[in-house]
C-alpha positions in Angstrom: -5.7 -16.2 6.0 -5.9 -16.9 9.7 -7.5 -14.5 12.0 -3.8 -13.8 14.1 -2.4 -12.8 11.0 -5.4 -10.8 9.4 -4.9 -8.7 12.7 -0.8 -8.7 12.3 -1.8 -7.2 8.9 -3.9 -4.4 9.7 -2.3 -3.7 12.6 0.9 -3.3 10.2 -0.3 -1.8 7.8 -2.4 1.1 10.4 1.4 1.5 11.5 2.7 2.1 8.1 0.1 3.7 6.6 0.1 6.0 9.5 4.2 6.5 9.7 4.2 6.9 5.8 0.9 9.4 5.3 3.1 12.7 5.8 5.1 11.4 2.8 2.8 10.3 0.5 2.0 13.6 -1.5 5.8 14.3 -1.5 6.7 10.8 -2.8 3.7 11.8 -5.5 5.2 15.2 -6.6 8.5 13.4 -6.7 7.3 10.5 -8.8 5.7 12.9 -11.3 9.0 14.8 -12.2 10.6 11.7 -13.4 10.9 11.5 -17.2 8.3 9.1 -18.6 10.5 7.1 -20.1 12.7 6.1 -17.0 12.2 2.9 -16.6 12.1 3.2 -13.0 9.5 5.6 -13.1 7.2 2.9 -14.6 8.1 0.6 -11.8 7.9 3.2 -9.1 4.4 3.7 -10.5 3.1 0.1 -10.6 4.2 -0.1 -6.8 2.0 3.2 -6.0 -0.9 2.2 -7.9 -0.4 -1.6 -5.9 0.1 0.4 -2.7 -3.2 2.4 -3.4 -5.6 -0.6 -4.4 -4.2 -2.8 -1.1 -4.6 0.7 1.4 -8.1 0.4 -0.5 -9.0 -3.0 0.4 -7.6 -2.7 3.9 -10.1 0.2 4.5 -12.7 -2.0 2.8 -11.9 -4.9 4.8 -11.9 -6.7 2.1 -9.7 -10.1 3.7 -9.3 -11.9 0.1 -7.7 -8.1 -2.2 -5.5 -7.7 1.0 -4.6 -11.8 0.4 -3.5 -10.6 -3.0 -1.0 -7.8 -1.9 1.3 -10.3 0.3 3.6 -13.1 -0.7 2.9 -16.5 0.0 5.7 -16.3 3.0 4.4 -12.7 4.4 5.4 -12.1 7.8 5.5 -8.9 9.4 7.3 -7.7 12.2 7.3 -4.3 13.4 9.3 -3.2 16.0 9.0 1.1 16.7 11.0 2.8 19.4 12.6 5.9 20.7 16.3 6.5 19.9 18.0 8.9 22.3 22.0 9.4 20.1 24.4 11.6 21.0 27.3 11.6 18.3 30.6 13.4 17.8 31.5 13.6 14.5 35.1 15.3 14.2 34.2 17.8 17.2 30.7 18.9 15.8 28.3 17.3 18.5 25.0 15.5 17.3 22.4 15.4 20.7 19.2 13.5 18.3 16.0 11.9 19.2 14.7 10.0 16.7 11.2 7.7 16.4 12.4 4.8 14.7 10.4 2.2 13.1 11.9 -1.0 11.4 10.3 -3.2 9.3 11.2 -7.1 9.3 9.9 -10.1 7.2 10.9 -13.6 7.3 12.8 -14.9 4.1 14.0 -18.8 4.1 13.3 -19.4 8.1 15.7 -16.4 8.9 14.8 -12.5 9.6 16.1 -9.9 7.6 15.3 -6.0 8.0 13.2 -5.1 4.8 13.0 -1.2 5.7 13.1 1.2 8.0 12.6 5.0 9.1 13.8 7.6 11.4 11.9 10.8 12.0 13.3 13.6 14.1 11.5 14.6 17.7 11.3 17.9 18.8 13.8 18.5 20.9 16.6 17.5 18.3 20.2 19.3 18.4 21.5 18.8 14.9 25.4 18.7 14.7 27.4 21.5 16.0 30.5 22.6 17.8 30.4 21.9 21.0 32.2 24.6 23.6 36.0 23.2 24.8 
């Protein structure tokens, strides 16, 4: 693994790890409701306990387990920004700021969006009537 992209990693995984700690016990609480025998739930739970032992070796710094956790083609892009959107939907009048971050890998030479997020500033107006 080449130094640039050792630092790509971290750096992308301090971002996620950071964007995505709030959630993590709620994700837990969620996974734990599902009925054992959900097939889902078994694959939900390989991904967390995956998750766990790369976050591990990240804060280990341990280069060759983090190796392990991407694919052969792993390229992260991160792009995070501010989103100021003011909507009108049917007369009820959306005024949101959102922190947005977007995730984006490389698949076959092209870039695809692999996930993304949108948290709510303060400041937020949720939809409502506006005045005529």
């Amino acid at each position: 693994m080449s130094q640039n992209r050792v630092l790509l990693w971290a750096l992308s995984c301090a971002l996620v790890f950071a964007a995505g700690f709030p959630f993590a016990a709620h994700a837990s609480r969620a996974l734990a409701a599902i009925p054992p025998g959900d097939a889902k739930a078994g694959a939900d739970q390989e991904v967390l306990k995956m998750n766990a032992e790369c976050n591990d070796a990240e804060l280990r710094g341990d280069v060759a387990a983090m190796d392990n956790c991407e694919t052969a083609d792993f390229t992260p892009a991160i792009v995070e920004e501010h989103m100021h959107l003011r909507a009108d939907n049917s007369g009820r009048i959306a005024d949101v700021n959102n922190l947005v971050m977007t995730v984006w890998t490389k698949l076959q030479g092209k870039w695809r969006e692999a996930a993304w997020i949108a948290v709510g500033l303060p400041g937020s107006r949720p939809a409502a009537s506006e005045p005529k």
